[in-house]
N, C-alpha and C positions, 0 to 999 in steps of 0.2 A: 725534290720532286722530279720523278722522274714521269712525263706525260705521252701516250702513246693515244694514238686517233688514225683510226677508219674511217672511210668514206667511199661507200659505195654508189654510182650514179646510172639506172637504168633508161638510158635513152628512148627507149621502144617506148615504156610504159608510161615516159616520164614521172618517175618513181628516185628519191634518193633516200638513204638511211646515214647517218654515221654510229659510230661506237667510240665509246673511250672508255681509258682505264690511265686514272693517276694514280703513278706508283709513290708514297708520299713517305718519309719516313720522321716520324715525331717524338718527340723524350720519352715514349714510352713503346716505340717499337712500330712496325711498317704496317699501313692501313691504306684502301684504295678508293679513289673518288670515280663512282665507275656510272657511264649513261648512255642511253639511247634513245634516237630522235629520229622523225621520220617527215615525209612527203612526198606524196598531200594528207590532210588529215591534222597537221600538228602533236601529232604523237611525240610524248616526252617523258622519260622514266630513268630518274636518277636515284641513286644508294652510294652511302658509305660502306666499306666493307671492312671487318678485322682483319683479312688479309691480304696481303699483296706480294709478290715479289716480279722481281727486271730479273730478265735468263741475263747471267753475268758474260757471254758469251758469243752472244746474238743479240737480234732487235726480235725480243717479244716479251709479254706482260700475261700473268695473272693474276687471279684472285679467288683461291678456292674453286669451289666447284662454279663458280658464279661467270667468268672471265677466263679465258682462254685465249690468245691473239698473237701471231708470227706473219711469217711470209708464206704459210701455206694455206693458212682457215681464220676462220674469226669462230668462234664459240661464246655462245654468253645466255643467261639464264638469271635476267632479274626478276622472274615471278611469270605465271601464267601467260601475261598476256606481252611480255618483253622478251621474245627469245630469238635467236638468230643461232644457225648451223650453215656457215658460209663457207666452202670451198674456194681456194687461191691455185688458179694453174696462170700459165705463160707468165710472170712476173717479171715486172720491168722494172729493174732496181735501180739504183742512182750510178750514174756510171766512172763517174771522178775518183778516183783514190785519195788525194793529196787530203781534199777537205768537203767538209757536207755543206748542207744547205747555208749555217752563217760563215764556210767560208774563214777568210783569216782573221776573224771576231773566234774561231773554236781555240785559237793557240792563246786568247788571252784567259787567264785563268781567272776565277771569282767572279764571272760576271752573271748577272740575276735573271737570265736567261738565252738558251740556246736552241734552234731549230736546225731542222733536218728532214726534209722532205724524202724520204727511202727510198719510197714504191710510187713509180708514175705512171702505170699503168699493169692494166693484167685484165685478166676474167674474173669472174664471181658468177659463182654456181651455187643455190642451195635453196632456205626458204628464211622468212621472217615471221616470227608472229609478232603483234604489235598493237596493240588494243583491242585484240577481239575477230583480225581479220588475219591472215596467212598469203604472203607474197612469194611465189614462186619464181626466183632470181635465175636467168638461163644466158647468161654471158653476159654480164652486167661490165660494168667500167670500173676499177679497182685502185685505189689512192691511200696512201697510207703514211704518214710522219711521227715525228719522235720532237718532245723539246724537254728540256731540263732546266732546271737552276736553283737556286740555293732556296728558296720563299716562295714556291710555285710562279709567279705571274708575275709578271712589271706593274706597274701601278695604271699603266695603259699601252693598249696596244690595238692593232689591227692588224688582219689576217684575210684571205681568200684561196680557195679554189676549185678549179673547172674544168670539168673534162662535156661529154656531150657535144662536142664541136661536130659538124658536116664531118671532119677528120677523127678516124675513131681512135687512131692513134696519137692524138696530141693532148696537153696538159698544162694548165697555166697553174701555180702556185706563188703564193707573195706570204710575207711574214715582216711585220715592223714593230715599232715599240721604242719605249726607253729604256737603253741599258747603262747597265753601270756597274762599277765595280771599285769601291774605296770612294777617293775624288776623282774619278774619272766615271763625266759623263755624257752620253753623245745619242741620238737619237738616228736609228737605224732602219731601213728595210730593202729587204733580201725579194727577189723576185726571179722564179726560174717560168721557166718555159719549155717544154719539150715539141718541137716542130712537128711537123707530120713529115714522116719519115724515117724519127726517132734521134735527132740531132738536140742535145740540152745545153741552153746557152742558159747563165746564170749572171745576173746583173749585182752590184749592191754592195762592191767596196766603195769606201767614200775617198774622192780623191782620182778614182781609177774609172770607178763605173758606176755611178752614187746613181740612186735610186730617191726620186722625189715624190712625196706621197701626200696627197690633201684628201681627208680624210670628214667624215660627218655620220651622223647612224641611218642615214642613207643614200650616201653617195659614197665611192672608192677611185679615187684619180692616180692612177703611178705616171710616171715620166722615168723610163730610164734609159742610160746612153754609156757606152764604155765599147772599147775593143774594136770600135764599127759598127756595131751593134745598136740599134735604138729601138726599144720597146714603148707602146703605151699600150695601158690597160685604163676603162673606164668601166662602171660597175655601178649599179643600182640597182634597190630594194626597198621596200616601205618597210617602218621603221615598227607600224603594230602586226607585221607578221612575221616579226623572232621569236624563237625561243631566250628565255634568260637560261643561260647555262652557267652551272657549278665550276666554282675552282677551288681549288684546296690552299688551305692555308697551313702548309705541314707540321710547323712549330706549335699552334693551338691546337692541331687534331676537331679540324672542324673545317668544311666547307660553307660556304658564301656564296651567292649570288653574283657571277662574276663579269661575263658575258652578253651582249647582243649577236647573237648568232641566225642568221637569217640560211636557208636549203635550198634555197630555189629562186636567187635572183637573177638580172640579167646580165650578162659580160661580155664585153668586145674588146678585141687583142688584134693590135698589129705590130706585126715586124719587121725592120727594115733592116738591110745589108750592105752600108755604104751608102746608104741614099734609096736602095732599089728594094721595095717590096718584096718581099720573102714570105710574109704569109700575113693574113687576117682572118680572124676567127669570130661566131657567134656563139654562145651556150644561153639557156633559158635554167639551167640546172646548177648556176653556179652556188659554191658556199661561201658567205660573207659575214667578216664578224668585225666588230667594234668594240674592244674589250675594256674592261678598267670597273672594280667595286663599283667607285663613286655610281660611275655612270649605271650599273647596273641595278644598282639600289633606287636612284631616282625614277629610273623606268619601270620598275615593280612598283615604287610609290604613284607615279602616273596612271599605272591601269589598278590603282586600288586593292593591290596584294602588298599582304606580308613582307616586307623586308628582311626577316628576319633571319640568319643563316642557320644551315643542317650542320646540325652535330655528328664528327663520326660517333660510332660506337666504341665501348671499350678494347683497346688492342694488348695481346699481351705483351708481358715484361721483357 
């Protein structure tokens, strides 16, 4: 699986959308777990699709006419009332060469998941339609990542991020989880930050710059310290106004219920420089997820839905 996620945040309107598209490949050929969600409103519109593919090349994903998505536009068209034509200028891509967002967890190979935070900022230009209503996007806040790994998802994990700060140009993103690979198993999270001014410090080797995370489906605690560097992020959200969002399970060709993903909680960031405050931040727009089946299933059993997971459709040979 290869997983790609947009995330647009209109500060003015206080308006946020994301998009995704899992590019998933299964015993019988490549098929996409593709969705869209919005706020306010709780708009959510998810599909399997028979096609998919990752630009071998670059960072961006399709899926037929359905899914379109780089570093210049989002495009996407799942029915009437799910459509977005998003324009990408000024883009703030990752700036490190060596390694991305996990860092030197990417040089170890076979393990069951990896992120990569791309795009920390930029513009978004265009419009939404989204159950019925039409959002006219006019320099919106622009965020964008990449994760991979062999079985789409960890069996759990946790994730965030935030742009919306007083600083239009700053960006907090965090990504944890259990990973593993063979007998090797160790439980991780990655947390960058982009300062205002456009400086990305990135926390979350263990050992070096380890990142500590307490975690609940609504609360988000990080602690992390490495380099001179000390970050905290604390974060909360009520826990009945998530979306459950889809992950693929690429081996059976079928999505699940897999996520607590919340659009619009609250985030506070500070960061220190030796001791000396270097920035603190508020967002009312942050995004916060809690991820893992189990958990997902019991929270659709809690509000009295289906548990049941979406089948893709048939993909060719």
């Amino acid at each position: 699986m290869e997983g790609y996620f947009w995330r647009v945040t209109d500060a003015a309107s206080g308006r946020v959308l994301i998009a995704l598209n899992g590019v998933n490949r299964g015993p019988r050929g490549s098929w996409a777990t593709l969705g869209v969600a919005a706020h306010p409103g709780g708009f959510l519109q998810v599909a399997a699709h028979p096609e998919a593919t990752a630009d071998p090349r670059r960072i961006g994903a399709r899926a037929g006419g359905a899914f379109a998505g780089d570093d210049s536009g989002l495009h996407v068209d799942l029915g009437p009332d799910a459509r977005l034509d998003v324009e990408i200028t000024d883009p703030v891509l990752w700036p490190h060469r060596a390694f991305g967002g996990s860092s030197i967890f990417q040089t170890v190979p076979a393990l069951n998941q990896y992120w990569h935070p791309w795009l920390l900022g930029g513009r978004a230009d265009g419009t939404a339609t989204l159950g019925g209503q039409t959002w006219q996007l006019r320099g919106a806040q622009i965020y964008a990542e990449k994760n991979w790994g062999r079985e789409g998802f960890p069996d759990a994990w946790w994730w965030g991020q935030a742009q919306g700060f007083a600083e239009p140009d700053a960006c907090v993103a965090f990504a944890g989880g259990q990973v593993h690979a063979g007998p090797f198993r160790t439980e991780v999270t990655d947390l960058v930050v982009r300062l205002p001014g456009g400086r990305v410090v990135r926390l979350g080797n263990p050992g070096v710059s380890p990142v500590h995370a307490e975690v609940t489906d609504e609360s988000w605690m990080l602690r992390g310290r490495g380099y001179g560097w000390t970050i905290e992020v604390d974060a909360t959200a009520p826990r009945a106004a998530s979306h459950i969002l889809p992950v693929p399970l690429p081996s059976q060709e079928r999505n699940t219920a897999g996520a607590l993903e919340h659009l619009a909680g609250s985030l506070e960031v500070t960061v220190r420089r030796r001791g000396r405050l270097v920035w603190s931040g508020r967002s009312a727009l942050a995004g916060l997820e809690h991820g893992g089946p189990e958990r997902a299933a019991a929270e659709l059993a809690r509000r009295g839905a289906e548990p049941g997971a979406t089948h893709a459709p048939p993909v060719s040979a």
